[in-house]
C-alpha positions as CSV (number, residue, x, y, z in Angstrom):
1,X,-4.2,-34.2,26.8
2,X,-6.5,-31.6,27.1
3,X,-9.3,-30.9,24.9
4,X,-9.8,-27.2,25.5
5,X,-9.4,-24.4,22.7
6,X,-5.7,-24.3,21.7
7,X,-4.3,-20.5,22.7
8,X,-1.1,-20.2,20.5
9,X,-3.2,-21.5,17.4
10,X,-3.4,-19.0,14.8
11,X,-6.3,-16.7,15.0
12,X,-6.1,-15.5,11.2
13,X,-10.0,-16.3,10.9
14,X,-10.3,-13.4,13.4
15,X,-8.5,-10.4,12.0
16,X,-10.1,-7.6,10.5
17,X,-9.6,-8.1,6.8
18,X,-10.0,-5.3,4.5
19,X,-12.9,-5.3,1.7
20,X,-11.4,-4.9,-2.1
21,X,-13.1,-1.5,-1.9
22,X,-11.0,-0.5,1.1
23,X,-8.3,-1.5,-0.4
24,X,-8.6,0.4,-3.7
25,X,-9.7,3.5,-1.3
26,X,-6.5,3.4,0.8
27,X,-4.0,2.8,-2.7
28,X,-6.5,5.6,-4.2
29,X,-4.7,7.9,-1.2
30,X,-1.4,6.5,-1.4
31,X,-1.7,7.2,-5.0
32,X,-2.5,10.9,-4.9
33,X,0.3,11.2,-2.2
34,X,3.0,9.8,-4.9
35,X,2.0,12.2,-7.0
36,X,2.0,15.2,-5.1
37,X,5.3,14.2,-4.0
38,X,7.0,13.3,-7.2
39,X,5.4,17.0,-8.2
40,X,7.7,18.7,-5.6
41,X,10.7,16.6,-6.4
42,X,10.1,17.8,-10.0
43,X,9.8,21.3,-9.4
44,X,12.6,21.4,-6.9
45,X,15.1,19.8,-9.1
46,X,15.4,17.1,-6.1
47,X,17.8,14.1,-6.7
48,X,17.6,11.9,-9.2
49,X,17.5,8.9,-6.6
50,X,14.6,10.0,-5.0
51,X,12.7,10.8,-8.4
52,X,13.4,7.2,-9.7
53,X,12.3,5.7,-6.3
54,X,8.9,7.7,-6.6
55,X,8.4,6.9,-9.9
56,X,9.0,3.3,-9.1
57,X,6.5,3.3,-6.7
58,X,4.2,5.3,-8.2
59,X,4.0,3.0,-11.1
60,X,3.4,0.1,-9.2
61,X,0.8,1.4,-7.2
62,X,-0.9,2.2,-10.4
63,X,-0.6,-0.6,-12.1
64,X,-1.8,-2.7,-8.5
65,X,-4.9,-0.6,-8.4
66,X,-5.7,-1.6,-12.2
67,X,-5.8,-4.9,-11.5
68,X,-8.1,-4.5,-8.5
């Protein structure tokens, strides 16, 4: 058996992880995107599908980012 460096182990230690300020900073984005969105869905009367799906996911988001 060799004793070498195994190449299908997991290399997890090695991946670029994101800083809990990046992370807020990114959500922060994602965030303001929601919002414009669920604007225009608003104003033009869009489905009601797509309006509960934004909200959804704009609550979620908000509520992830308090908890950062």
């Amino acid at each position: 058996m060799a004793h070498g460096k195994d190449i299908d182990a997991a290399d997890w230690v090695d991946q670029d992880l994101l800083t809990k300020e990046e992370s807020r900073d990114r959500l922060d984005e994602e965030i303001e995107f929601e919002r414009k969105k669920l604007k225009e869905l608003e104003s033009a009367a869009g489905n009601q599908a797509s309006l509960d799906l934004t909200k959804r996911r704009l609550v979620a988001m908000e509520n992830l980012r308090a908890s950062l």
